[in-house]
N, C-alpha and C positions, 0 to 999 in steps of 0.2 A: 538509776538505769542509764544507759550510757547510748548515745542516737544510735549506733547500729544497733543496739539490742531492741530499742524502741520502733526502729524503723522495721526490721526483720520481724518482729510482733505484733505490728500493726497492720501490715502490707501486705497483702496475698501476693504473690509470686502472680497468679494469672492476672488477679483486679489491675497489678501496673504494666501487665504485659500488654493488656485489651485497653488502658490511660495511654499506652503511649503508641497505640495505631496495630497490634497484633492481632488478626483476626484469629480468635480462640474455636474450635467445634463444641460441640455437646461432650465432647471424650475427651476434651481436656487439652487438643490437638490444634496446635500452628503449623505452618511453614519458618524453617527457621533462618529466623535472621541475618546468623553467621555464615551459613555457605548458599547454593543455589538450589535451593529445596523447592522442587517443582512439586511434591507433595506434601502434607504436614506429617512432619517427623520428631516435632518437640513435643514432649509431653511438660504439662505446668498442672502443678496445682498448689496448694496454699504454700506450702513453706520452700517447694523447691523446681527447676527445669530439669530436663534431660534430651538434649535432641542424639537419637536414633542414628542419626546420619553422620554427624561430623563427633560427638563426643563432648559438645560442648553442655556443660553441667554448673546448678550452682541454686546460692539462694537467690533474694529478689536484688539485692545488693550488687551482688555480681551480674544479673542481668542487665542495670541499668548500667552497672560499668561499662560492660561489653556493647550495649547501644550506642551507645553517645562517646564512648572514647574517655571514658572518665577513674580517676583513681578510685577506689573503695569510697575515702572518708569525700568525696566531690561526689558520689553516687549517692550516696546515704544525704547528705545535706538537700540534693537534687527533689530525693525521693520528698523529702519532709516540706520541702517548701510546693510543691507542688499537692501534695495533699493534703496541705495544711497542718504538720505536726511542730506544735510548740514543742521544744524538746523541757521546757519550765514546767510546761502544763500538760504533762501527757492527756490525750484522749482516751477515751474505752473503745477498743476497737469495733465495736457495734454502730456508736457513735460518727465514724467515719464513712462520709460523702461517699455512695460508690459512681466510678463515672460512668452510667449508664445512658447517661441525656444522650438525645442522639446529633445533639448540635458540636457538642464537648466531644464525641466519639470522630464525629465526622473533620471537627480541626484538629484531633490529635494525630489522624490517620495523615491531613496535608500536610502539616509540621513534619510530621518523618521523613513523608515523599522531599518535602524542600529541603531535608537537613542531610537523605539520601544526593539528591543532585546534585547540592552545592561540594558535598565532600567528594563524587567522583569526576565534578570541575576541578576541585582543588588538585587531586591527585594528579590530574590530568594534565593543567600547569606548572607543577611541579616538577612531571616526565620532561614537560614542553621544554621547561627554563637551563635545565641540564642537555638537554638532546640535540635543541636545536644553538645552543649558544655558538657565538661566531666563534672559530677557533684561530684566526689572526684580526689585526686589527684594519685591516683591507676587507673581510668578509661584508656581505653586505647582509645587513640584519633578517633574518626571518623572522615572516609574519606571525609565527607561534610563540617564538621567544619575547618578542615586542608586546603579545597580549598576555604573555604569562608574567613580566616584569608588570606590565601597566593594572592586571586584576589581580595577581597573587596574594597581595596583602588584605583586600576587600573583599574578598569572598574567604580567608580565614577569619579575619573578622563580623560575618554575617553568618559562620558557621557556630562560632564561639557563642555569638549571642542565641541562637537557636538552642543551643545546648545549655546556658548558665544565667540566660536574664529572667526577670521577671518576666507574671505569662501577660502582660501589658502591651509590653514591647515584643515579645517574640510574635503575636498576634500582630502589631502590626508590620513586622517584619516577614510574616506570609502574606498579609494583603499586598503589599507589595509587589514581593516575588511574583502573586498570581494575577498582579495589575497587566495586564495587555499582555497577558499568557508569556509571560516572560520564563518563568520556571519551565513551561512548557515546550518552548520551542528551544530552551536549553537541553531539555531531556530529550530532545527529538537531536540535536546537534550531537550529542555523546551517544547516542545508539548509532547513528550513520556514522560516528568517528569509530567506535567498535568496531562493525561492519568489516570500514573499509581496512583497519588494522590486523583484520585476523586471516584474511588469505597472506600479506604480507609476513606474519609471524610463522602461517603454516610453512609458509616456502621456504622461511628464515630455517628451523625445524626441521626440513625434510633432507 
C-alpha cells in the first residue's frame, strides 16, 4: 500500500481538518479556509471536502495541501507524521489517536493563527521589497523596503518550520511567537496596514 493510499484510509477528511485548527459543526460544517467565509460553507466528512462558496473540493490530501502550501506527496508525508503513521507498520484505523484533547485542539487552532500571520507578513514584505525599492541609486531608502530586505528571509523561514518540522520545535516555535504577544500585535500591525490600504486601492479603482 503506498502512503497516499495509506494516508487517504486512515484519515478522515474532518479528524485533520478539526487536528489542524478547523472548527467543524454537528453538520459536518466549517468556515472555509480558502476564501473569506463569514459563514461555514465546507461541508467534510470522512473521505472528502466541498466548500459551497468558492468550489474548492478534494480528499484529505489535498486539504492539507491547500493549507500549508504544500505538494501532494509533502501533504501525505505531513499528514503521517503528524498522526503517527508508520508507512512500514500500517495501523488499523480504529487504532488511530483522534485529536480530541482539548489541550492538542487548542495548540492546533494557535499554530494556524501564527502560520496565518506569519504568511500574510510574508506576503506583505514581499509587496514591500518590489514597491518600495529605490529606483536610482541617489533614492534614499524606505522604511518598508529596509524591513522587508532585513525580515524576508526569517519569517520564510519560521513559516517553513511551522509547516514541515517536527511538532517539538514548531511548539516551541509558537511559544515564541506568543512570548510578549508578539504574533499579536503583528496581527494587529497587518489589519491597520489593510485598513489603511483599501481606501487608497478604492480611489486607485474608481
Amino acid at each position: 500500500m503506498t502512503l497516499f493510499e495509506l494516508v487517504k484510509q486512515t484519515i478522515h477528511v474532518r479528524d485533520a481538518a478539526e487536528h489542524y485548527g478547523l472548527q467543524v459543526n454537528r453538520s459536518g460544517m466549517c468556515r472555509c479556509p480558502f476564501h473569506d467565509d463569514r459563514h461555514p460553507s465546507m461541508k467534510l466528512n470522512e473521505k472528502y471536502f466541498y466548500c459551497f462558496g468558492c468550489g474548492a473540493t478534494g480528499d484529505v490530501i489535498d486539504l492539507v495541501a491547500r493549507l500549508f502550501g504544500l505538494s501532494s506527496f509533502e501533504a501525505a508525508q505531513k499528514l503521517a507524521q503528524d498522526f503517527g503513521i508508520d508507512p512500514d507498520k500500517p495501523p488499523a484505523a480504529i487504532a488511530l489517536p483522534k485529536p480530541k484533547r482539548p489541550l492538542l485542539t487548542a495548540y492546533r487552532q494557535e499554530e494556524m493563527r501564527c502560520l496565518r500571520v506569519l504568511c500574510d507578513y510574508l506576503h506583505l514584505l514581499e509587496r514591500w521589497k518590489v514597491q518600495y525599492a529605490p529606483k536610482t541609486p541617489e533614492d534614499a531608502l524606505d522604511d518598508r523596503f529596509v524591513e522587508a530586505c532585513q525580515m524576508l528571509e526569517y519569517v520564510e523561514y519560521l513559516a517553513d518550520l511551522l509547516i514541515a518540522a517536527e511538532l517539538e520545535q514548531r511548539v516551541k516555535i509558537v511559544e515564541m511567537l506568543d512570548k510578549d504577544d508578539l504574533i499579536a500585535s503583528l496581527e494587529t500591525r497587518l489589519e491597520r496596514q489593510k485598513e489603511e490600504e483599501t481606501p487608497y486601492e478604492e480611489k486607485q479603482s474608481a
